[in-house]
N, C-alpha and C positions, 0 to 999 in steps of 0.2 A: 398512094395510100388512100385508106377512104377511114372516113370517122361514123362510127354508130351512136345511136343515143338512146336512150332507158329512161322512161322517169317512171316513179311511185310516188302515189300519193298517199297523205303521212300517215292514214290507218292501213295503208298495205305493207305487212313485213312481210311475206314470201311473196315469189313470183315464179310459175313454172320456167325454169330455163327454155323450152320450146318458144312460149311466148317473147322471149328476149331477142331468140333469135329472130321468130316474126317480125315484131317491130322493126330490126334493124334494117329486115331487108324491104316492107314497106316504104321505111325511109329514104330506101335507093341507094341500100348500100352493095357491093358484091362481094362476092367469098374471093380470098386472096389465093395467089396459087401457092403460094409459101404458106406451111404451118397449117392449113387447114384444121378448125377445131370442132371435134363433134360435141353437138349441141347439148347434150348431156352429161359434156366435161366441166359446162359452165357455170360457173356459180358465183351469189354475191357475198362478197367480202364483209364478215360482221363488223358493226361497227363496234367502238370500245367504251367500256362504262364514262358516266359524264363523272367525273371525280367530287363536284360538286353541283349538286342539281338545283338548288334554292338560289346559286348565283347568277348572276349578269354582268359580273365585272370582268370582260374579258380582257385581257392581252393584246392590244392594238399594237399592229405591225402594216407600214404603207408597202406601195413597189415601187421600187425604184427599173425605170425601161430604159435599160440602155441599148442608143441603136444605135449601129456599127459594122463592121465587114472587115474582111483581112487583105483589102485592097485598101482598105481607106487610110492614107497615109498621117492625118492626125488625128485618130481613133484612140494611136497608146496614150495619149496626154488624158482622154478621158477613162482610160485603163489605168492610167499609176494612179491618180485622185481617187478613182473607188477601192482600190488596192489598200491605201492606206485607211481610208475608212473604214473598210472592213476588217481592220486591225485593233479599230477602235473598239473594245467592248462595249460602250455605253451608244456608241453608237447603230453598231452590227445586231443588237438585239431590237431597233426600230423597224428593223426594216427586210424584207425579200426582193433579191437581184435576179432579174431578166433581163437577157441579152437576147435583143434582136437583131439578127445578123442578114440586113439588108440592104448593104452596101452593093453586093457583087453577087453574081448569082455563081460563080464559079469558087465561091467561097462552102465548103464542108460544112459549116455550121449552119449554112445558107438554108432556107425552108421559106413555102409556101403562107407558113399563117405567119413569117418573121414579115414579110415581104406587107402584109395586110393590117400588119398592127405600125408598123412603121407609114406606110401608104395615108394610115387615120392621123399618127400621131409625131411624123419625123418632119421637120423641116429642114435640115443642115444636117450633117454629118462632121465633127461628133456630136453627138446629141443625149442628154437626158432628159427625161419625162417623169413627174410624177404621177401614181394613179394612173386613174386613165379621163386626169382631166388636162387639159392645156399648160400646166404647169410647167415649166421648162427651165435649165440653164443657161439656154439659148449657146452663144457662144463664149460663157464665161467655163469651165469647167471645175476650176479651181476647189480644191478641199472644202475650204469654208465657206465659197457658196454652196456646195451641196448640202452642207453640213449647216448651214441657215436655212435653207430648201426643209429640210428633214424637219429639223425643232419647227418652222412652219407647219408643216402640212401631219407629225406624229401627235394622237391624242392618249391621255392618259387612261381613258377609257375608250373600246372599240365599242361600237354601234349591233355588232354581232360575233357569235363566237362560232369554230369551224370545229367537228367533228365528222370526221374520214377514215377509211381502210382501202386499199387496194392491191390488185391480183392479178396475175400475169398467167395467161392460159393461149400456150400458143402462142401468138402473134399478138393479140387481144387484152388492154388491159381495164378490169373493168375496177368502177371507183364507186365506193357505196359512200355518199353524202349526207350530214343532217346538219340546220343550218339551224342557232338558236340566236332570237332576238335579245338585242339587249334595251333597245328602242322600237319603238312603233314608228317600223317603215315597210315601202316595199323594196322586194328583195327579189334578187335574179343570184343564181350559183353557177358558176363554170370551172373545169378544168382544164389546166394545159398540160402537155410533155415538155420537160426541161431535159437536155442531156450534159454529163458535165465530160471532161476528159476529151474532147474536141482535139485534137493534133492537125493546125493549120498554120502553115508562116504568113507573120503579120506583118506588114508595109509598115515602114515610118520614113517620117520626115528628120525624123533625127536617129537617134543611139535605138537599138533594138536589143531590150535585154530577155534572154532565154524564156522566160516565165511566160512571157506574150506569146508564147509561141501553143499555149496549152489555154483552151477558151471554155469556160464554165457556164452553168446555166441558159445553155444557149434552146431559145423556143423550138421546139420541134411540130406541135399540133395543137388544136384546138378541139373541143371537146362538143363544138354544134357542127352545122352543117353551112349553115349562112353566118355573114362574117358579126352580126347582130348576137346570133346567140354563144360564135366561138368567144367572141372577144366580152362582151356583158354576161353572158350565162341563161340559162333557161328559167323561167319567170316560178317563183316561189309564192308569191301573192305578196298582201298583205300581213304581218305578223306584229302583235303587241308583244309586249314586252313579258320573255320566259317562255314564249311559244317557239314550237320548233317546225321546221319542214325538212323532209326526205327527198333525196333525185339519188339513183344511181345514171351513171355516161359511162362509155363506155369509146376510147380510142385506139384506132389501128398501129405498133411500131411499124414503121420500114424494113424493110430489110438491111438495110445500109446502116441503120441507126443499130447502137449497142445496148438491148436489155438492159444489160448490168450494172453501167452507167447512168440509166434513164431514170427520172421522178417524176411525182403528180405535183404543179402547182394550182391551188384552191384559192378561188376568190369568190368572195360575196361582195354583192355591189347594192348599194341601197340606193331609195330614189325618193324626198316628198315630193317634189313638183314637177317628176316624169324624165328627170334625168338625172341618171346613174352615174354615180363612179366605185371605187375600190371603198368599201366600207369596213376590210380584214383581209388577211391572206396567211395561206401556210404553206409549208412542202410535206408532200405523204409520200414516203417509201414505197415504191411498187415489192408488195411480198410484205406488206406492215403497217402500222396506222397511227392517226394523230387522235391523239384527244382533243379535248376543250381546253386552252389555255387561259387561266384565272389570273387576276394581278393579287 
């Protein structure tokens, strides 16, 4: 697979599709042999009204990174804990779940930017991570520590708010971004491919019940080219507070991965003293869009 990338800057709303295509291949990307799309098919996905423009009180959601494989034989213990958390309402509305599935490379879920987000951020297998800072469960995985983890690391108010659309053209699916401050930081935006519906048999060390056997959210791609900008996102600058920036990116599916199943996850990462973590995130529908989530 290979990944393209697009950016605008925030006084450009059109962009000739030709152009799009230049850049990507500047960037060193190649035309796939599957799905070829003529460059005239391509277009950017409108973003959606802001429901509230005078706000900054966005809807603060962390990530939760769980890294794991279907070889890893005590990976369910940390599959039934998020299971049930995500049962939890009060709790499931904190937070978006990322499975990196970098245990085994012979595992279907298994992928390249799973393998490089675990490489920064996996020590032990099972493993969860908050953000994308050192945060860990280490080897406790249990309900309530994750669920101490979360009321830790969940703010009442997020730092930024994420408005998205995205569009599936061929193989190509391209993601029109705009990023509004809700504080005076700087800002980096990425996207990733999540697939859900995964059919892989899971290893345990103990009882193996059916469910394990169907793996969600599992990472597919990253939305830069080096592992700086798949995993932090491409640099927005600076923005005070109600200011907004634009990127469209722009990532290749597999052929082995299923469209249909596929989604955009969005992250903005804020930085004052030059290091980043997750400062918001959402899921955008490839074929549909997220607005600005308000509290």
């Amino acid at each position: 697979w290979y990944i393209c990338l697009v950016i605008l800057n925030n006084n450009m709303k059109k962009i000739l599709t030709s152009t799009l295509i230049a850049l990507a291949m500047l960037a060193g990307c190649e035309k796939p042999d599957n799905n070829t799309v003529n460059p005239d098919d391509i277009t950017i996905p409108e973003l959606p009204a802001d429901p509230q423009p005078q706000s900054t009180e966005f809807t603060h959601k962390i990530m939760l990174l769980q890294h794991t494989g279907t070889a890893c034989p005590n990976c369910p213990r940390l599959m039934t804990s998020l299971r049930e958390i995500a049962a939890d309402p009060a709790y499931a509305a904190k937070y978006q779940h990322v499975a990196s599935h970098s245990y085994n490379s012979d595992d279907p879920a298994w992928s390249e930017a799973a393998k490089k987000i675990s490489d920064a951020f996996c020590k032990a297998y099972p493993e969860l991570t908050f953000n994308l800072s050192g945060e860990t469960t280490g080897d406790d995985t249990s309900v309530a520590t994750i669920k101490r983890f979360i009321d830790q690391t969940h703010k009442g108010k997020a730092d930024a708010g994420i408005c998205a659309a995205a569009q599936l053209t061929g193989s190509t699916v391209t993601i029109s971004t705009q990023i509004k401050a809700g504080a005076e930081n700087s800002y980096r935006v990425a996207a990733w491919i999540l697939e859900d519906d995964i059919k892989a048999q899971q290893s345990s060390n103990g009882a193996v019940e059916e469910w394990m056997h169907t793996h969600e959210n599992a990472l597919r791609a990253f939305s830069g080219t080096s592992l700086n900008l798949g995993i932090y996102g491409e640099k927005l600058g600076t923005l005070k507070a109600g200011e907004t920036a634009e990127k469209v990116l722009t990532i290749e599916l597999q052929k082995d991965w299923k469209a249909e199943n596929c989604k955009v996850f969005i992250l903005v990462n804020s930085s004052k003293d030059g290091k980043f973590d997750v400062a918001n995130c959402t899921i955008c529908p490839i074929g549909g869009n997220v607005a600005y989530q308000y509290n």
